[in-house]
SETI-348163 format. One record per residue (C-alpha): residue in three letters; y, x, z. Coordinates in steps of 0.5 Angstrom, whole numbers, padded with zeros to 4 digits, always signed. Each point is the difference from the previous one (the first is absolute). Layout:
N
ALAYXZ ...
end
This chain:
351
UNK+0001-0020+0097 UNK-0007-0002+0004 UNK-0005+0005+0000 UNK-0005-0006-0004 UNK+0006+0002-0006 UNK-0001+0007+0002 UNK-0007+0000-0001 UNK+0000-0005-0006 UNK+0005+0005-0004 UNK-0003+0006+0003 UNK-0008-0003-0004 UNK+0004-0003-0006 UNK+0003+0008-0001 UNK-0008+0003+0001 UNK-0001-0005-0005 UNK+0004+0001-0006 UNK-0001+0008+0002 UNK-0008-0002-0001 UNK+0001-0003-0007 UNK+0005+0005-0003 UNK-0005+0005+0002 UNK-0006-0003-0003 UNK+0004-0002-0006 UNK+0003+0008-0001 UNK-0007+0002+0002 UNK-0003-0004-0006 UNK+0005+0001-0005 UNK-0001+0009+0002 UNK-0007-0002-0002 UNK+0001-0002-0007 UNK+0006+0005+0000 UNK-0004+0006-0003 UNK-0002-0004-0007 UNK+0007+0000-0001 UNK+0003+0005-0004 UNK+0006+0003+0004 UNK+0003+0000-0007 UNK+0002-0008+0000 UNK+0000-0001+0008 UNK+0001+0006+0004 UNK+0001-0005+0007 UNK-0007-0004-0001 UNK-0003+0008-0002 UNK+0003+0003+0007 UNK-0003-0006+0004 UNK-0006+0006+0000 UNK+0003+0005+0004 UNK+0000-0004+0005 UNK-0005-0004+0001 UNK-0003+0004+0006 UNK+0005-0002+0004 UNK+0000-0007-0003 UNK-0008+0000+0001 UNK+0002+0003+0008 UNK+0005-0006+0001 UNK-0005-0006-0002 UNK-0005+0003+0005 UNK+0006+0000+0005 UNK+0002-0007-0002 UNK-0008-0003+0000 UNK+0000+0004+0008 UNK+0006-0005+0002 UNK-0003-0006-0003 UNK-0006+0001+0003 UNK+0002+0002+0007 UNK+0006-0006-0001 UNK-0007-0005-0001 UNK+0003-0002-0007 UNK-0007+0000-0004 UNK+0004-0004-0006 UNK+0006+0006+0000 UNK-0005+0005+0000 UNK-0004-0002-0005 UNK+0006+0003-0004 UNK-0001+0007+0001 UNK-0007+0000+0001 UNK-0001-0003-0007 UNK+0006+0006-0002 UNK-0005+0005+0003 UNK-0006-0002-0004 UNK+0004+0001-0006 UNK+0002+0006+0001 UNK-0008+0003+0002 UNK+0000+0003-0007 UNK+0006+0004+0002 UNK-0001+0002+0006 UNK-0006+0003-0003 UNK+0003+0005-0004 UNK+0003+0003+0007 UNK-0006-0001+0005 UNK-0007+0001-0001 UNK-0005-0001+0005 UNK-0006+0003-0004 UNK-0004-0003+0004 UNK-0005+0000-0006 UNK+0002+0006-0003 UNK-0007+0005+0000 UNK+0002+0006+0004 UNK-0005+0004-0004 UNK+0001+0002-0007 UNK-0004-0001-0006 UNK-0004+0007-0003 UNK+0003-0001-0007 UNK+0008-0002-0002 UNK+0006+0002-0002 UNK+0006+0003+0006 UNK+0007-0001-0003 UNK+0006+0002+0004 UNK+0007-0001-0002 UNK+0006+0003+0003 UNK+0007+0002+0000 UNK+0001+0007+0001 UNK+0009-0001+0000 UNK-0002+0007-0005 UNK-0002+0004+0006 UNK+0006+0001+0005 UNK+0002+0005-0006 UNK-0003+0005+0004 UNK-0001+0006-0002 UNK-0006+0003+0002 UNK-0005-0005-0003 UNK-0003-0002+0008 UNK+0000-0007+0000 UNK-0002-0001-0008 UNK-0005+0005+0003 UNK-0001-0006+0007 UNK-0001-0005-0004 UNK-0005+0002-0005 UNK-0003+0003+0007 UNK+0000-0008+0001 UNK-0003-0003-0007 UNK-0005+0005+0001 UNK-0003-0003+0007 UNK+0001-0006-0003 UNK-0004+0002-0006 UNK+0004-0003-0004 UNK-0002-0002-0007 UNK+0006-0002-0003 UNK+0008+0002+0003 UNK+0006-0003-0003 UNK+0006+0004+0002 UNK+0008-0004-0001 UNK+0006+0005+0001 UNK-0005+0006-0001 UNK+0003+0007+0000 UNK-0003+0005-0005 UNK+0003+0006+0003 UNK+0001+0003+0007 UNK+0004+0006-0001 UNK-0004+0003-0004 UNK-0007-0003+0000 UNK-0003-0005-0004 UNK-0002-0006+0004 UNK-0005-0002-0006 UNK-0004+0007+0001 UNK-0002-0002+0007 UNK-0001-0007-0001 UNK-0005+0002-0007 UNK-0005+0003+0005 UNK-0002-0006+0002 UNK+0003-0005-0004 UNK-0003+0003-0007 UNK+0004-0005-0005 UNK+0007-0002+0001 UNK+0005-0004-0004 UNK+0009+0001+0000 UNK+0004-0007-0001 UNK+0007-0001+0000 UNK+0004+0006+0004 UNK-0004-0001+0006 UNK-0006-0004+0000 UNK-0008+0003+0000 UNK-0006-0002+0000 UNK-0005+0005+0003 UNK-0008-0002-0002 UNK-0008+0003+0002 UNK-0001-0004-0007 UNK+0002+0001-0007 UNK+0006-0003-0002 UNK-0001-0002-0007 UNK+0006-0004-0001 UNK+0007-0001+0003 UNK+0007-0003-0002 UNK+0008+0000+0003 UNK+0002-0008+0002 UNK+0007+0002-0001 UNK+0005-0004+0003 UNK+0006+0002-0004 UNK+0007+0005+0004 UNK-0003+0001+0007 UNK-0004+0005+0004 UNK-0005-0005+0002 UNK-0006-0001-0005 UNK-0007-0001-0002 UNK-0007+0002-0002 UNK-0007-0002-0002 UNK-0006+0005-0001 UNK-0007-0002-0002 UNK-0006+0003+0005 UNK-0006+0002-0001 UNK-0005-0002+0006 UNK-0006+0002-0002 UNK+0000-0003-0006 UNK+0004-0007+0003 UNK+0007+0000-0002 UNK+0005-0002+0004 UNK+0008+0000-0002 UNK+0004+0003+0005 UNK+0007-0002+0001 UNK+0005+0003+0004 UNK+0007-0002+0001 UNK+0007+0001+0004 UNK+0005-0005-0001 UNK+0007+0000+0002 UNK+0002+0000+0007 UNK+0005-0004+0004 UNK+0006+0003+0000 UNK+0001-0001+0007 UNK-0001+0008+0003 UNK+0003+0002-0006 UNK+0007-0005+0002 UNK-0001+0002+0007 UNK+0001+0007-0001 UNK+0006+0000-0005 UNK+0003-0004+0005 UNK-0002+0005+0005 UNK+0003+0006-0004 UNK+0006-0004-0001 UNK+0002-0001+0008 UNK-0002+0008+0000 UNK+0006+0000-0005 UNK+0005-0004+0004 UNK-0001-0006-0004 UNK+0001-0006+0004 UNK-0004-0006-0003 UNK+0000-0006+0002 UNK-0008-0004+0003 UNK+0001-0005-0006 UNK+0001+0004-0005 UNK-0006+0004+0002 UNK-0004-0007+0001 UNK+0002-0001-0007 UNK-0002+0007-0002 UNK-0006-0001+0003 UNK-0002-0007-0003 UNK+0002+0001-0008 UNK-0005+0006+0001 UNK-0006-0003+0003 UNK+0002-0006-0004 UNK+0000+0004-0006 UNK-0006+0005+0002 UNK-0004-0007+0000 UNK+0003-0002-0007 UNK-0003+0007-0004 UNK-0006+0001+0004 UNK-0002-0007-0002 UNK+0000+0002-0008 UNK-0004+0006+0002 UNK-0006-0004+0003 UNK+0001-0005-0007 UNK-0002+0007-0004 UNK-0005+0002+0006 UNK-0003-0008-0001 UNK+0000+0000-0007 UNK-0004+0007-0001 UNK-0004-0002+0005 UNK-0002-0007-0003 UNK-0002+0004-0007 UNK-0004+0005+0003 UNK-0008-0001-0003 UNK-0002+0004+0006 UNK-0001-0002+0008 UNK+0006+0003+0002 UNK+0003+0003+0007 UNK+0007+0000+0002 UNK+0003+0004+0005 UNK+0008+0002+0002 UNK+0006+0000+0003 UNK+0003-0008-0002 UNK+0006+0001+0005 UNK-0002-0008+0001 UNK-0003-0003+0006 UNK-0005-0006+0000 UNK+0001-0006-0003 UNK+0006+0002-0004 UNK+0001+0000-0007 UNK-0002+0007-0002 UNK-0006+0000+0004 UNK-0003-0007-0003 UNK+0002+0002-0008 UNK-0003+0006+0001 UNK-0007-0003+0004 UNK+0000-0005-0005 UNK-0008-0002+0001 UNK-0001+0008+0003 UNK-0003+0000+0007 UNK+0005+0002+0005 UNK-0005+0006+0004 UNK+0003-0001+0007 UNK-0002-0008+0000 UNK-0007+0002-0002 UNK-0002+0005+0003 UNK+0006+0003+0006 UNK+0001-0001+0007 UNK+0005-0001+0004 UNK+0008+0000-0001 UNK+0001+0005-0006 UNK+0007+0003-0001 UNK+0000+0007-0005 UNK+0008+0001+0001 UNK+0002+0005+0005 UNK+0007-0002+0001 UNK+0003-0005+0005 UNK-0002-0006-0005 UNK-0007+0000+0002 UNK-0003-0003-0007 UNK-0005-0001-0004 UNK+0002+0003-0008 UNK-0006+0004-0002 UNK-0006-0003-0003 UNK-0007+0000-0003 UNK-0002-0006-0004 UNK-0005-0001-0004 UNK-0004-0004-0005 UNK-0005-0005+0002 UNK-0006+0003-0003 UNK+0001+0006+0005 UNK-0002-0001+0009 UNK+0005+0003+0004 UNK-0005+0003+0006 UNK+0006+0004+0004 UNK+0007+0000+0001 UNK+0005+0004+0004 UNK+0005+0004+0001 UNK+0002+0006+0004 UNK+0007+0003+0003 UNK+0000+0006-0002 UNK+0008+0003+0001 UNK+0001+0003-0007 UNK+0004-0005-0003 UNK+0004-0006+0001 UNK-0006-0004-0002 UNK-0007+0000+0002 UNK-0006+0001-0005 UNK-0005-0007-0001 UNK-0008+0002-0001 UNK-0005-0006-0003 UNK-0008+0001-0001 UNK-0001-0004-0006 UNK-0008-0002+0000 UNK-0002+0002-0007 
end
Protein backbone atom coordinates (compact mmCIF):
# COMPACT_ATOMS: atom_id res chain seq x y z
CA UNK A 1 0.00 0.00 0.00
CA UNK A 2 1.51 3.57 -1.12
CA UNK A 3 1.66 6.25 1.14
CA UNK A 4 -1.14 8.43 -0.83
CA UNK A 5 -3.49 4.96 0.16
CA UNK A 6 -2.08 5.15 3.60
CA UNK A 7 -3.16 8.74 3.93
CA UNK A 8 -6.21 8.44 2.29
CA UNK A 9 -7.29 5.55 4.80
CA UNK A 10 -5.72 7.29 7.51
CA UNK A 11 -8.24 10.70 6.78
CA UNK A 12 -11.21 8.42 5.85
CA UNK A 13 -10.84 6.63 9.87
CA UNK A 14 -10.44 10.47 11.32
CA UNK A 15 -13.67 11.05 9.33
CA UNK A 16 -15.89 8.33 10.41
CA UNK A 17 -14.45 8.74 14.06
CA UNK A 18 -15.34 12.80 13.24
CA UNK A 19 -19.33 11.85 12.48
CA UNK A 20 -19.54 8.98 15.00
CA UNK A 21 -18.63 11.49 17.47
CA UNK A 22 -20.69 14.27 16.38
CA UNK A 23 -23.82 12.02 16.39
CA UNK A 24 -22.93 10.41 19.76
CA UNK A 25 -22.58 14.10 21.34
CA UNK A 26 -25.75 15.08 19.98
CA UNK A 27 -27.87 12.09 20.76
CA UNK A 28 -26.29 12.69 24.77
CA UNK A 29 -27.69 16.06 24.48
CA UNK A 30 -31.05 14.88 24.02
CA UNK A 31 -30.14 11.92 26.38
CA UNK A 32 -31.20 13.69 29.53
CA UNK A 33 -35.21 14.38 28.27
CA UNK A 34 -35.16 10.52 28.36
CA UNK A 35 -36.54 8.84 31.04
CA UNK A 36 -33.72 6.12 31.74
CA UNK A 37 -36.76 3.84 32.60
CA UNK A 38 -37.64 3.37 28.68
CA UNK A 39 -34.28 3.94 27.07
CA UNK A 40 -31.29 3.41 29.59
CA UNK A 41 -28.50 3.53 26.72
CA UNK A 42 -29.60 7.12 25.12
CA UNK A 43 -30.16 8.40 29.16
CA UNK A 44 -26.22 7.04 29.98
CA UNK A 45 -25.06 8.96 26.63
CA UNK A 46 -24.98 12.19 29.47
CA UNK A 47 -22.44 10.78 31.63
CA UNK A 48 -20.23 10.99 29.19
CA UNK A 49 -20.50 13.76 27.34
CA UNK A 50 -17.36 15.56 28.94
CA UNK A 51 -15.41 13.32 26.97
CA UNK A 52 -17.60 13.58 23.85
CA UNK A 53 -17.38 17.56 24.28
CA UNK A 54 -13.51 16.81 24.71
CA UNK A 55 -13.34 14.57 21.46
CA UNK A 56 -15.18 16.92 19.16
CA UNK A 57 -12.71 19.99 20.23
CA UNK A 58 -9.69 17.44 19.32
CA UNK A 59 -11.56 16.51 16.17
CA UNK A 60 -12.12 20.17 15.00
CA UNK A 61 -8.16 20.94 15.98
CA UNK A 62 -7.24 18.18 13.26
CA UNK A 63 -9.23 19.40 10.64
CA UNK A 64 -8.18 22.73 11.15
CA UNK A 65 -4.34 22.09 11.40
CA UNK A 66 -5.07 19.36 8.10
CA UNK A 67 -6.77 22.83 6.20
CA UNK A 68 -10.24 20.59 6.06
CA UNK A 69 -12.38 23.68 6.34
CA UNK A 70 -15.38 21.60 5.10
CA UNK A 71 -14.75 18.49 7.56
CA UNK A 72 -14.42 21.05 10.39
CA UNK A 73 -17.47 22.50 10.06
CA UNK A 74 -18.55 19.14 11.73
CA UNK A 75 -17.16 19.52 15.02
CA UNK A 76 -17.54 23.18 14.99
CA UNK A 77 -21.19 23.10 14.44
CA UNK A 78 -21.14 19.95 17.17
CA UNK A 79 -19.42 22.58 19.71
CA UNK A 80 -22.16 25.06 19.06
CA UNK A 81 -24.29 22.77 20.11
CA UNK A 82 -23.12 21.82 22.94
CA UNK A 83 -22.50 25.96 24.73
CA UNK A 84 -25.59 25.17 26.88
CA UNK A 85 -23.97 22.29 28.11
CA UNK A 86 -20.50 23.39 28.60
CA UNK A 87 -22.36 26.10 30.52
CA UNK A 88 -23.53 24.15 33.46
CA UNK A 89 -19.76 23.10 34.24
CA UNK A 90 -17.89 26.32 33.20
CA UNK A 91 -18.63 29.69 33.85
CA UNK A 92 -16.52 32.53 33.01
CA UNK A 93 -18.53 35.30 35.12
CA UNK A 94 -17.49 37.77 33.42
CA UNK A 95 -20.80 39.76 34.15
CA UNK A 96 -21.50 38.58 37.44
CA UNK A 97 -21.23 41.64 40.05
CA UNK A 98 -18.43 41.01 42.57
CA UNK A 99 -20.30 43.17 45.18
CA UNK A 100 -23.44 41.79 46.57
CA UNK A 101 -26.93 43.77 47.19
CA UNK A 102 -27.85 45.04 51.04
CA UNK A 103 -31.18 43.11 50.83
CA UNK A 104 -31.49 39.24 49.99
CA UNK A 105 -31.89 35.92 50.81
CA UNK A 106 -28.56 33.57 51.65
CA UNK A 107 -29.58 29.94 51.41
CA UNK A 108 -26.98 26.96 51.48
CA UNK A 109 -27.59 23.23 51.03
CA UNK A 110 -25.23 20.79 52.28
CA UNK A 111 -24.59 17.05 52.90
CA UNK A 112 -23.13 16.68 55.82
CA UNK A 113 -22.61 12.45 55.46
CA UNK A 114 -24.35 12.51 59.46
CA UNK A 115 -21.25 14.32 60.82
CA UNK A 116 -18.61 11.65 60.39
CA UNK A 117 -20.86 10.15 63.44
CA UNK A 118 -18.41 11.79 65.64
CA UNK A 119 -18.70 11.79 68.88
CA UNK A 120 -18.28 14.95 70.25
CA UNK A 121 -20.13 17.42 68.35
CA UNK A 122 -16.90 19.17 66.76
CA UNK A 123 -17.78 19.39 62.97
CA UNK A 124 -21.60 20.08 63.75
CA UNK A 125 -20.09 22.81 65.71
CA UNK A 126 -17.62 23.83 62.39
CA UNK A 127 -20.08 23.86 60.18
CA UNK A 128 -22.59 25.81 62.08
CA UNK A 129 -19.06 28.10 62.62
CA UNK A 130 -19.62 28.33 58.62
CA UNK A 131 -23.13 29.05 58.08
CA UNK A 132 -22.65 31.59 60.30
CA UNK A 133 -19.90 33.47 58.62
CA UNK A 134 -21.72 32.96 55.78
CA UNK A 135 -24.74 34.71 57.30
CA UNK A 136 -26.81 32.36 56.21
CA UNK A 137 -30.71 32.82 56.06
CA UNK A 138 -31.95 29.62 55.06
CA UNK A 139 -29.75 25.95 55.48
CA UNK A 140 -30.89 22.70 54.29
CA UNK A 141 -29.29 20.09 55.75
CA UNK A 142 -29.28 15.97 53.76
CA UNK A 143 -27.71 12.85 55.65
CA UNK A 144 -28.10 15.37 59.05
CA UNK A 145 -27.48 13.83 62.41
CA UNK A 146 -29.31 14.80 65.52
CA UNK A 147 -27.05 13.50 67.97
CA UNK A 148 -23.39 13.42 68.57
CA UNK A 149 -23.04 11.24 71.79
CA UNK A 150 -24.87 12.67 73.91
CA UNK A 151 -25.74 16.28 72.33
CA UNK A 152 -28.32 17.38 70.33
CA UNK A 153 -27.15 19.01 67.42
CA UNK A 154 -30.77 21.09 66.82
CA UNK A 155 -29.85 22.92 70.33
CA UNK A 156 -26.65 24.59 68.91
CA UNK A 157 -27.95 25.06 65.43
CA UNK A 158 -31.19 26.93 67.08
CA UNK A 159 -29.20 29.69 68.51
CA UNK A 160 -28.84 30.83 65.61
CA UNK A 161 -31.26 29.42 63.41
CA UNK A 162 -34.30 30.10 65.54
CA UNK A 163 -36.76 27.81 63.31
CA UNK A 164 -36.34 24.68 62.29
CA UNK A 165 -38.46 21.97 60.50
CA UNK A 166 -37.34 17.50 60.51
CA UNK A 167 -38.20 15.65 57.34
CA UNK A 168 -38.15 12.20 56.66
CA UNK A 169 -34.96 10.39 58.69
CA UNK A 170 -32.47 12.50 57.79
CA UNK A 171 -33.76 15.87 56.02
CA UNK A 172 -33.88 19.41 58.13
CA UNK A 173 -34.25 22.70 56.95
CA UNK A 174 -32.77 25.31 59.42
CA UNK A 175 -34.65 28.78 58.81
CA UNK A 176 -33.83 32.88 60.52
CA UNK A 177 -37.74 33.07 59.40
CA UNK A 178 -40.72 31.69 60.30
CA UNK A 179 -41.69 28.60 58.84
CA UNK A 180 -45.10 28.45 58.34
CA UNK A 181 -45.68 25.31 56.76
CA UNK A 182 -43.97 22.26 55.77
CA UNK A 183 -44.91 18.92 53.89
CA UNK A 184 -42.77 15.13 53.31
CA UNK A 185 -42.65 14.45 49.56
CA UNK A 186 -42.37 10.59 50.48
CA UNK A 187 -40.72 8.36 47.74
CA UNK A 188 -41.85 5.22 49.10
CA UNK A 189 -38.89 1.88 50.85
CA UNK A 190 -35.83 3.86 50.50
CA UNK A 191 -33.87 6.02 52.63
CA UNK A 192 -33.81 8.93 50.57
CA UNK A 193 -36.72 11.60 50.74
CA UNK A 194 -38.00 15.12 50.39
CA UNK A 195 -39.31 18.14 51.92
CA UNK A 196 -40.95 21.50 51.47
CA UNK A 197 -41.33 24.50 53.89
CA UNK A 198 -43.08 27.77 53.36
CA UNK A 199 -40.91 30.96 54.83
CA UNK A 200 -41.75 33.80 55.78
CA UNK A 201 -39.12 36.59 54.43
CA UNK A 202 -40.31 39.66 55.81
CA UNK A 203 -43.80 39.28 54.94
CA UNK A 204 -42.64 37.32 51.08
CA UNK A 205 -43.19 33.71 51.28
CA UNK A 206 -40.74 31.68 49.66
CA UNK A 207 -41.39 27.59 49.38
CA UNK A 208 -38.33 26.05 50.49
CA UNK A 209 -37.46 22.75 48.90
CA UNK A 210 -34.96 20.18 50.10
CA UNK A 211 -34.20 16.97 48.64
CA UNK A 212 -31.74 13.70 48.68
CA UNK A 213 -32.42 11.26 45.94
CA UNK A 214 -31.11 8.07 45.47
CA UNK A 215 -27.36 7.49 45.15
CA UNK A 216 -25.48 5.68 42.16
CA UNK A 217 -24.63 2.62 43.79
CA UNK A 218 -21.41 2.62 42.37
CA UNK A 219 -19.04 3.14 45.93
CA UNK A 220 -21.38 1.04 47.52
CA UNK A 221 -20.51 -1.82 44.62
CA UNK A 222 -17.04 -0.99 44.91
CA UNK A 223 -16.78 -1.46 48.54
CA UNK A 224 -18.67 -4.75 48.67
CA UNK A 225 -16.61 -6.12 46.36
CA UNK A 226 -13.60 -4.93 48.27
CA UNK A 227 -14.89 -6.73 51.25
CA UNK A 228 -15.54 -9.68 49.43
CA UNK A 229 -11.45 -9.98 48.16
CA UNK A 230 -10.80 -9.37 51.94
CA UNK A 231 -12.74 -12.72 52.55
CA UNK A 232 -10.74 -14.54 49.89
CA UNK A 233 -13.56 -14.42 47.18
CA UNK A 234 -12.21 -14.62 44.00
CA UNK A 235 -14.57 -12.55 41.30
CA UNK A 236 -14.38 -12.15 38.18
CA UNK A 237 -13.70 -8.29 36.50
CA UNK A 238 -16.96 -8.93 34.64
CA UNK A 239 -18.98 -9.80 37.10
CA UNK A 240 -17.99 -6.93 38.84
CA UNK A 241 -18.61 -4.65 35.55
CA UNK A 242 -22.15 -6.04 35.44
CA UNK A 243 -22.53 -5.39 39.11
CA UNK A 244 -21.42 -1.98 38.96
CA UNK A 245 -23.59 -1.14 35.43
CA UNK A 246 -27.17 -2.78 36.81
CA UNK A 247 -26.70 -0.69 39.94
CA UNK A 248 -26.03 2.53 38.18
CA UNK A 249 -28.39 1.68 35.75
CA UNK A 250 -30.95 1.19 38.44
CA UNK A 251 -29.97 4.10 40.59
CA UNK A 252 -30.71 6.29 37.32
CA UNK A 253 -34.30 4.35 37.15
CA UNK A 254 -35.48 5.19 41.02
CA UNK A 255 -33.93 8.48 41.06
CA UNK A 256 -35.81 9.52 37.92
CA UNK A 257 -39.31 8.66 39.93
CA UNK A 258 -38.13 10.70 42.76
CA UNK A 259 -37.50 13.90 40.46
CA UNK A 260 -41.14 13.18 38.93
CA UNK A 261 -42.56 13.52 42.59
CA UNK A 262 -40.00 16.47 43.45
CA UNK A 263 -41.34 18.23 39.64
CA UNK A 264 -44.65 17.68 40.36
CA UNK A 265 -44.93 19.40 43.90
CA UNK A 266 -42.76 22.01 42.37
CA UNK A 267 -45.34 22.86 39.55
CA UNK A 268 -48.48 22.82 42.36
CA UNK A 269 -46.69 25.18 44.44
CA UNK A 270 -48.91 28.75 44.71
CA UNK A 271 -45.52 30.32 46.09
CA UNK A 272 -42.03 31.52 44.27
CA UNK A 273 -40.07 28.48 45.20
CA UNK A 274 -36.28 27.48 45.94
CA UNK A 275 -34.81 24.16 45.25
CA UNK A 276 -31.95 22.85 47.06
CA UNK A 277 -30.37 19.41 47.56
CA UNK A 278 -28.36 16.59 46.75
CA UNK A 279 -29.76 14.97 43.12
CA UNK A 280 -26.77 12.52 43.08
CA UNK A 281 -27.14 13.42 38.93
CA UNK A 282 -25.11 15.40 36.98
CA UNK A 283 -26.11 18.07 34.44
CA UNK A 284 -27.89 17.61 31.42
CA UNK A 285 -29.35 14.44 32.99
CA UNK A 286 -32.81 13.18 33.27
CA UNK A 287 -32.88 13.78 36.96
CA UNK A 288 -31.37 17.09 36.88
CA UNK A 289 -33.96 18.51 33.67
CA UNK A 290 -37.35 16.99 35.69
CA UNK A 291 -36.28 18.22 38.64
CA UNK A 292 -35.18 22.42 36.88
CA UNK A 293 -38.20 22.09 34.98
CA UNK A 294 -38.61 25.75 34.27
CA UNK A 295 -36.56 26.79 37.56
CA UNK A 296 -32.98 28.38 36.95
CA UNK A 297 -30.17 26.68 37.41
CA UNK A 298 -27.84 29.05 40.32
CA UNK A 299 -24.49 28.10 39.07
CA UNK A 300 -25.27 29.25 35.05
CA UNK A 301 -26.70 32.47 36.44
CA UNK A 302 -24.71 33.67 38.79
CA UNK A 303 -21.51 31.24 39.17
CA UNK A 304 -18.20 31.34 38.18
CA UNK A 305 -15.64 29.14 36.75
CA UNK A 306 -15.76 25.13 36.82
CA UNK A 307 -17.85 23.79 40.05
CA UNK A 308 -17.77 20.32 41.30
CA UNK A 309 -19.56 19.73 45.11
CA UNK A 310 -18.47 15.97 45.23
CA UNK A 311 -15.36 15.52 47.23
CA UNK A 312 -14.37 12.13 45.92
CA UNK A 313 -12.49 11.13 42.93
CA UNK A 314 -15.46 11.80 40.66
CA UNK A 315 -14.95 15.37 40.25
CA UNK A 316 -18.73 16.22 39.59
CA UNK A 317 -21.32 18.44 40.01
CA UNK A 318 -24.43 16.69 42.27
CA UNK A 319 -25.59 19.41 44.60
CA UNK A 320 -28.02 22.16 43.24
CA UNK A 321 -29.62 25.44 44.04
CA UNK A 322 -32.37 26.23 41.69
CA UNK A 323 -35.05 28.69 41.82
CA UNK A 324 -37.83 30.27 40.46
CA UNK A 325 -37.71 32.90 37.71
CA UNK A 326 -39.60 35.54 39.82
CA UNK A 327 -36.23 35.39 42.04
CA UNK A 328 -32.46 36.83 40.80
CA UNK A 329 -29.56 34.97 41.71
CA UNK A 330 -26.61 37.74 42.70
CA UNK A 331 -23.91 34.91 43.95
CA UNK A 332 -23.09 31.69 43.86
CA UNK A 333 -20.49 29.38 45.02
CA UNK A 334 -18.90 26.76 47.04
CA UNK A 335 -16.14 26.30 49.51
CA UNK A 336 -14.06 23.15 50.13
CA UNK A 337 -14.58 22.39 53.45
CA UNK A 338 -13.19 18.81 54.77
CA UNK A 339 -16.07 17.48 56.85
CA UNK A 340 -17.93 15.34 54.32
CA UNK A 341 -17.86 13.74 51.03
CA UNK A 342 -19.54 16.59 49.82
CA UNK A 343 -18.91 20.35 49.63
CA UNK A 344 -21.51 22.82 50.85
CA UNK A 345 -23.41 25.27 47.88
CA UNK A 346 -24.13 29.07 49.08
CA UNK A 347 -26.54 31.50 46.78
CA UNK A 348 -27.59 35.09 47.54
CA UNK A 349 -31.01 35.50 45.88
CA UNK A 350 -31.61 39.50 45.24
CA UNK A 351 -35.09 39.99 47.35
Amino acid sequence: MGKLAVYKYFSFMILVITLLMAIFTIFGLFGGNVNPATNTVMAMLVYVMPVLVVGNFVMLLFWLIRRRWHWAAIPAITLLCCIPYIGTLYQPGLLHSSSEAKSGLKIATYNVAAFGREITGFKAEDILSEMKRQKVDVLCLQEYMEKSGDKHNSESYKEYFNFMQKGRDDMVIFSRYPIKKTQIIDFGPTNNSGMWADIDINGRIIRIFNVHLETTGFNRTLHKVAKLKVQGSNIEDNAIISAIYGNYTLGMIVRAGQANLVAQEVRQSQHPVVVCGDLNDVPYSYTYNTVKGNLIDGFTESGKGFMSTFRGKKKVRIDYIFHDESLTGEKYFTEDLSYSDHKPVFMKIVL
